[in-house]
MMTF fields as JSON, N, C-alpha, C and O atoms, coordinates in Angstrom:
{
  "mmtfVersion": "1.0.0",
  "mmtfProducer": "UNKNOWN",
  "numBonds": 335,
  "numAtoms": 336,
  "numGroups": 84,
  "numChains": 1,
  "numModels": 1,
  "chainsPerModel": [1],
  "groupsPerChain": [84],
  "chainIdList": ["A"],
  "bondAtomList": [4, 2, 8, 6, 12, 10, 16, 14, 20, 18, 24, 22, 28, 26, 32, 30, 36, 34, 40, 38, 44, 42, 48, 46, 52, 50, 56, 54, 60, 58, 64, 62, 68, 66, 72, 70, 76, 74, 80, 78, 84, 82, 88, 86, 92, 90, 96, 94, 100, 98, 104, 102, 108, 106, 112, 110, 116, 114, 120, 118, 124, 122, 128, 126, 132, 130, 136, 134, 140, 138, 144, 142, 148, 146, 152, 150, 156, 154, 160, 158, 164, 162, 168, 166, 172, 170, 176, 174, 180, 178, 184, 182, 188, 186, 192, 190, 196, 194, 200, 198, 204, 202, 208, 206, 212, 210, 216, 214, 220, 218, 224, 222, 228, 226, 232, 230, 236, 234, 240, 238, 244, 242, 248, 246, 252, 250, 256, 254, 260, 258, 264, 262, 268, 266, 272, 270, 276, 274, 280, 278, 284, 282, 288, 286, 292, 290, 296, 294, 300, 298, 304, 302, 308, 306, 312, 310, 316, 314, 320, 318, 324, 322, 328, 326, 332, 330],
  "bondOrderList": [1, 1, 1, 1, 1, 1, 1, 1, 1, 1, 1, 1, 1, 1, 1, 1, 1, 1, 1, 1, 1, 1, 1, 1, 1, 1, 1, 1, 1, 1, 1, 1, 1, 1, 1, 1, 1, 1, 1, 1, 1, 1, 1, 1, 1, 1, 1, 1, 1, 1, 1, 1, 1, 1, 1, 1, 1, 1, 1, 1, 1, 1, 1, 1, 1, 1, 1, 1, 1, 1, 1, 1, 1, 1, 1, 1, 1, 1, 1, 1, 1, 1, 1],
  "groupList": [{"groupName": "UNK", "atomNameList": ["N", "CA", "C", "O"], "elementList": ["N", "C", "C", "O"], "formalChargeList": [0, 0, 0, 0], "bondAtomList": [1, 0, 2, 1, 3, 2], "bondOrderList": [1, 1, 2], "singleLetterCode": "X", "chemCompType": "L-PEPTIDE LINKING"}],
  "groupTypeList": [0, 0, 0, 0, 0, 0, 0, 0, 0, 0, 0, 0, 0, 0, 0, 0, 0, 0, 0, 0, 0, 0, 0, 0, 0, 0, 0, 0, 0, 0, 0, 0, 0, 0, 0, 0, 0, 0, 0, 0, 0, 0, 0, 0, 0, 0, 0, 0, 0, 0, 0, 0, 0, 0, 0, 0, 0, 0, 0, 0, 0, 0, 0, 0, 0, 0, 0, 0, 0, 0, 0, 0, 0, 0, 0, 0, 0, 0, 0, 0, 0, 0, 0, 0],
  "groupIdList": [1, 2, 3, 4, 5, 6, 7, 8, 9, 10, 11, 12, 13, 14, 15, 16, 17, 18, 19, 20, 21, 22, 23, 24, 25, 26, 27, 28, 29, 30, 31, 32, 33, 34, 35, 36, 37, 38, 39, 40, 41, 42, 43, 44, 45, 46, 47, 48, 49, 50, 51, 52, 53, 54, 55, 56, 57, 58, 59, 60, 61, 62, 63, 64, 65, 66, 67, 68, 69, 70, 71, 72, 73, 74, 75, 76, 77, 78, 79, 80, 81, 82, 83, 84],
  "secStructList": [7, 3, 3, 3, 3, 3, 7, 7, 1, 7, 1, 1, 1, 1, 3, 3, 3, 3, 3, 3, 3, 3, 6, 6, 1, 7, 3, 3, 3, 7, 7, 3, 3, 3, 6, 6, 1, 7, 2, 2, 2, 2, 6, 2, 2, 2, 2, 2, 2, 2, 2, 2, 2, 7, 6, 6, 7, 7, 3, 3, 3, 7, 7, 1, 1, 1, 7, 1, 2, 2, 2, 2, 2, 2, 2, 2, 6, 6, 7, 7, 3, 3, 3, 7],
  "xCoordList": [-9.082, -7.988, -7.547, -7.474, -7.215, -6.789, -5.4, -5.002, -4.763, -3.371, -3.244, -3.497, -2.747, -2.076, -0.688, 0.228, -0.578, 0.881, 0.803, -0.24, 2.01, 2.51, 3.616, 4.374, 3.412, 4.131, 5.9, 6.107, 6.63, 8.126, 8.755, 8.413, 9.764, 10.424, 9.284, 8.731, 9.079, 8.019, 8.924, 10.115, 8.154, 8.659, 7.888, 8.689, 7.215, 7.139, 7.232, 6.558, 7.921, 8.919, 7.38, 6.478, 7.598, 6.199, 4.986, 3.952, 4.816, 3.654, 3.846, 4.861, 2.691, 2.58, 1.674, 0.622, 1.718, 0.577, -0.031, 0.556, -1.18, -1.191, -2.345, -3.489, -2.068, -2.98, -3.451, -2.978, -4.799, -5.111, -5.734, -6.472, -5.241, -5.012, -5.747, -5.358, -6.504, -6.748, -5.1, -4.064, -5.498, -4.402, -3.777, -2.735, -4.559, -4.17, -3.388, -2.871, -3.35, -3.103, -3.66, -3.147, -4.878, -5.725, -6.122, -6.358, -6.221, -6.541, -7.821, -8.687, -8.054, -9.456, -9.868, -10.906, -8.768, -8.374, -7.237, -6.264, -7.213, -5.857, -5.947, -7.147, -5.477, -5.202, -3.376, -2.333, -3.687, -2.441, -2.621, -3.625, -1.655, -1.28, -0.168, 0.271, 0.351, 1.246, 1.836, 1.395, 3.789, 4.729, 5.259, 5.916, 4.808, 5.082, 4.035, 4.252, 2.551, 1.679, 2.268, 2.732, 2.176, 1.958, 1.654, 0.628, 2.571, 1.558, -0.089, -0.971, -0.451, -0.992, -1.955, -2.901, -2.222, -3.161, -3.254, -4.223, -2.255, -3.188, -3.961, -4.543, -3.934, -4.448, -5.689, -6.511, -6.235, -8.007, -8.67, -9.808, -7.676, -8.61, -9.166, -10.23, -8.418, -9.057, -9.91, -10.556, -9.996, -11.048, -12.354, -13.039, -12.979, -14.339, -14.755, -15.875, -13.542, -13.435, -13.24, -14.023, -12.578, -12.723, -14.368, -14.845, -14.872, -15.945, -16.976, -17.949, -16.546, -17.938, -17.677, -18.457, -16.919, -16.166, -16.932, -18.049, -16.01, -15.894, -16.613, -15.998, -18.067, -18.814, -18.114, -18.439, -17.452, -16.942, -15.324, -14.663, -14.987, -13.615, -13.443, -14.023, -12.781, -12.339, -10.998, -10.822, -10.021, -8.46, -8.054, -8.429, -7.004, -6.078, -4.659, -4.424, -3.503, -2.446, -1.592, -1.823, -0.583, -0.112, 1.011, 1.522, 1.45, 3.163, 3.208, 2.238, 4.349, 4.52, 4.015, 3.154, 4.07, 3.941, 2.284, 1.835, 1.785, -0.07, -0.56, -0.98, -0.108, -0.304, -0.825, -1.072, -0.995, -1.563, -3.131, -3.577, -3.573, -4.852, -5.393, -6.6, -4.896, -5.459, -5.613, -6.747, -5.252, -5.19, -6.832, -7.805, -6.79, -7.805, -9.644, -10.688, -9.186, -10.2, -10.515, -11.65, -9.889, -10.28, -10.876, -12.063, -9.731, -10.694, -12.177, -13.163, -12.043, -13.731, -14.389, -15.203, -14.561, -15.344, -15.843, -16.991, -14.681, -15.05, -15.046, -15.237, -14.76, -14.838, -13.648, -13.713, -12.772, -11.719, -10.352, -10.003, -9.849, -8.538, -7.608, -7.703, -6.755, -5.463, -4.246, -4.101, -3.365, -2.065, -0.7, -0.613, -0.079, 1.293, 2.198, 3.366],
  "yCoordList": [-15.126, -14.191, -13.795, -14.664, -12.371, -12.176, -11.675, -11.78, -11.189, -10.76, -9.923, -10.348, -8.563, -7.433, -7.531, -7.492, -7.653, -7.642, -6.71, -6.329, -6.125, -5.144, -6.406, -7.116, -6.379, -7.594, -6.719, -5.882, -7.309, -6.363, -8.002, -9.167, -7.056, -8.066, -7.929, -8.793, -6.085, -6.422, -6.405, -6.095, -6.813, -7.238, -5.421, -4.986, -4.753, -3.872, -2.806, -2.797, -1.563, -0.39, 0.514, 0.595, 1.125, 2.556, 1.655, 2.32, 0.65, 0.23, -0.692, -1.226, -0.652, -1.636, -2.116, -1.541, -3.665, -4.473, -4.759, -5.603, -4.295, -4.67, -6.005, -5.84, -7.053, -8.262, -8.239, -7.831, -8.849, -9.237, -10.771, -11.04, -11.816, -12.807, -13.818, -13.374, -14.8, -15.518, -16.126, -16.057, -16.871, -17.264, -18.851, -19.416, -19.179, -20.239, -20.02, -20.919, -18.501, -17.918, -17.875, -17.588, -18.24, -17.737, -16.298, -15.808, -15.571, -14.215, -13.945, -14.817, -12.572, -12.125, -10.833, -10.667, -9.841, -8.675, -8.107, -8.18, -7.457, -7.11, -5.849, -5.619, -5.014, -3.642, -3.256, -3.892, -1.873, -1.847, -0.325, 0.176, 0.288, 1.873, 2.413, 1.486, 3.278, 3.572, 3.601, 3.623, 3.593, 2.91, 4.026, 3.662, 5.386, 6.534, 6.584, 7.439, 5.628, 6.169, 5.114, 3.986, 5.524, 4.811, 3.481, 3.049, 2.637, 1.198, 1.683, 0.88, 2.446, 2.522, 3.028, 2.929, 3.716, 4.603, 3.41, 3.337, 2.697, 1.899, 0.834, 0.097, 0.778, -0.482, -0.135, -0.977, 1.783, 1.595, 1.146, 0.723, 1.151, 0.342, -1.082, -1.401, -1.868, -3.393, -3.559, -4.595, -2.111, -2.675, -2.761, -3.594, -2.207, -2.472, -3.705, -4.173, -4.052, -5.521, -6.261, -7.201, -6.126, -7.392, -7.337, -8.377, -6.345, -6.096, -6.963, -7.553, -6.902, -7.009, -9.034, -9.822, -9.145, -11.047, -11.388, -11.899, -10.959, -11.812, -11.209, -10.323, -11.502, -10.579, -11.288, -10.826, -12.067, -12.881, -12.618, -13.28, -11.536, -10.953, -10.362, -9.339, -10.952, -10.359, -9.887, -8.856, -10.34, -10.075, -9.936, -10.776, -8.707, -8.562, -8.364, -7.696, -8.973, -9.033, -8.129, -8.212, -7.234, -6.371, -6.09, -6.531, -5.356, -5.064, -3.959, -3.656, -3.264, -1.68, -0.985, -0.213, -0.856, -0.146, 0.442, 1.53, -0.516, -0.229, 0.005, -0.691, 1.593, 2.064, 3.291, 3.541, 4.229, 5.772, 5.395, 4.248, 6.135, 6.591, 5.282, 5.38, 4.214, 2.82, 2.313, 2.712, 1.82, 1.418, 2.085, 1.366, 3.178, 4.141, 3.292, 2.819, 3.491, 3.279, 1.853, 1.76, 0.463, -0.574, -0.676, -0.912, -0.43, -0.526, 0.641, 0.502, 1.419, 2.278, 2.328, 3.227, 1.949, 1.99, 0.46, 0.18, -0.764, -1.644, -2.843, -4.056, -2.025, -3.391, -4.259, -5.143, -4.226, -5.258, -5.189, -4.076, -6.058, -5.935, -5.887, -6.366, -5.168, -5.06, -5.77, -5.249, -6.768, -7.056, -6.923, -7.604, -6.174, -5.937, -7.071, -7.057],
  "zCoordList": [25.311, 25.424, 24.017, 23.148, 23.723, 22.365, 22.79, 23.95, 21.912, 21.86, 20.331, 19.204, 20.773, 19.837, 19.505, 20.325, 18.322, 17.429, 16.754, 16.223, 16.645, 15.489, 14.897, 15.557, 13.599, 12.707, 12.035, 11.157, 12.794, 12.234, 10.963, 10.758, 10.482, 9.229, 8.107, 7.428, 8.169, 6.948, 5.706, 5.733, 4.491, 3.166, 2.742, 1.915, 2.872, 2.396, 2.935, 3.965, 2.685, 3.131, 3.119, 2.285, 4.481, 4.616, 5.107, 5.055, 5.464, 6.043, 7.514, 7.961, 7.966, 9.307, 9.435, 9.156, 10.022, 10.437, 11.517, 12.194, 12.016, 13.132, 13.42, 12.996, 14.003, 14.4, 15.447, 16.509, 15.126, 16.416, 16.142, 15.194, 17.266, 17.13, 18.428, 19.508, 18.58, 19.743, 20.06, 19.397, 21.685, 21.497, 20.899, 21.229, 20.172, 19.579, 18.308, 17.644, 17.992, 17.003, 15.681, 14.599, 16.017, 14.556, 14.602, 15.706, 13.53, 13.603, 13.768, 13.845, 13.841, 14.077, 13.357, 12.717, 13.594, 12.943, 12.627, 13.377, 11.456, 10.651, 10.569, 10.715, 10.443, 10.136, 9.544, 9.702, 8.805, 8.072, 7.87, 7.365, 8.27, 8.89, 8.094, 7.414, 7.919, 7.917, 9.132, 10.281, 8.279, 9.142, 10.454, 11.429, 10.199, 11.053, 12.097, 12.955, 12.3, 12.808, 14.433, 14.269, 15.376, 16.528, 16.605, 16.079, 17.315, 17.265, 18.272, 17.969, 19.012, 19.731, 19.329, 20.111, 18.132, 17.458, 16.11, 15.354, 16.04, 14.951, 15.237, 14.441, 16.681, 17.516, 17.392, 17.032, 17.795, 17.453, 16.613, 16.813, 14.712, 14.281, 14.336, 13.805, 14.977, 15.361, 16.386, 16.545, 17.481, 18.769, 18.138, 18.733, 17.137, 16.827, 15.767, 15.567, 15.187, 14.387, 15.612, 15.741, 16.355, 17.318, 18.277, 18.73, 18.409, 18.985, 18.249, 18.719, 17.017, 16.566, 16.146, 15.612, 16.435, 16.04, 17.264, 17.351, 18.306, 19.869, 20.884, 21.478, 21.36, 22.083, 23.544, 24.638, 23.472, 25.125, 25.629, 26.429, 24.941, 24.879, 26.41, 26.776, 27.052, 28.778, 28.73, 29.38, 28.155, 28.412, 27.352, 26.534, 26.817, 25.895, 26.282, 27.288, 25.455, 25.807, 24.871, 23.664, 25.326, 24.366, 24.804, 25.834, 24.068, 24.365, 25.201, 25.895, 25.2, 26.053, 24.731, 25.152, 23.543, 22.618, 22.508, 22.146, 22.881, 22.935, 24.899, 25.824, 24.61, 26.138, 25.583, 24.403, 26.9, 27.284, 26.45, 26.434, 26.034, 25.615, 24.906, 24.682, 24.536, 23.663, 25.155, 25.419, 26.023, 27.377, 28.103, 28.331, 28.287, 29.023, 27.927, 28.377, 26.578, 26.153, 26.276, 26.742, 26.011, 26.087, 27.438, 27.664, 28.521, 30.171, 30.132, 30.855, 29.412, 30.147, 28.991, 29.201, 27.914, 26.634, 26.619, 26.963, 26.095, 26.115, 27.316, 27.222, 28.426, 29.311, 29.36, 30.215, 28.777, 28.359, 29.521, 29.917, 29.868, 30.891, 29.59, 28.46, 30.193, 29.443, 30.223, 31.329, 29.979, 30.622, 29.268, 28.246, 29.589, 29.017, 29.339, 28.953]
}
């Protein structure tokens, strides 16, 4: 099982982090966006870093923030369940 974070209490002004994390909480993939872009659009850049880590990836866990069109693609591109 992995799990999507957007990381808030950042120390630096204009940027965002987004993780992706097992759930034991070791990471897997990091990405870093600017702070105006969507959590949901910065989420595509980790589906192919996580693709390419974890070929046994079934379930991702995410917030309401990583919905509409990031949602559509993990279920029909990669196979992946999504639970919010």
């Amino acid at each position: 099982m992995l799990i999507l974070l957007e990381c808030s209490g950042k120390n630096i002004n204009g940027r965002k982090r987004h993780l992706a994390v097992y759930s034991l909480g070791l990471p897997i993939a990091i990405s870093v966006s600017a702070a105006d872009v969507h959590d949901s659009m910065g989420g595509y850049d980790l589906l192919w870093r996580i693709e390419t880590v974890s070929s046994r990836m079934k379930l991702i866990r995410t917030d309401k923030a990583y919905r509409g069109g990031f949602t559509d693609i993990v279920e029909k591109y990669y196979k992946w369940n999504i639970e919010k």
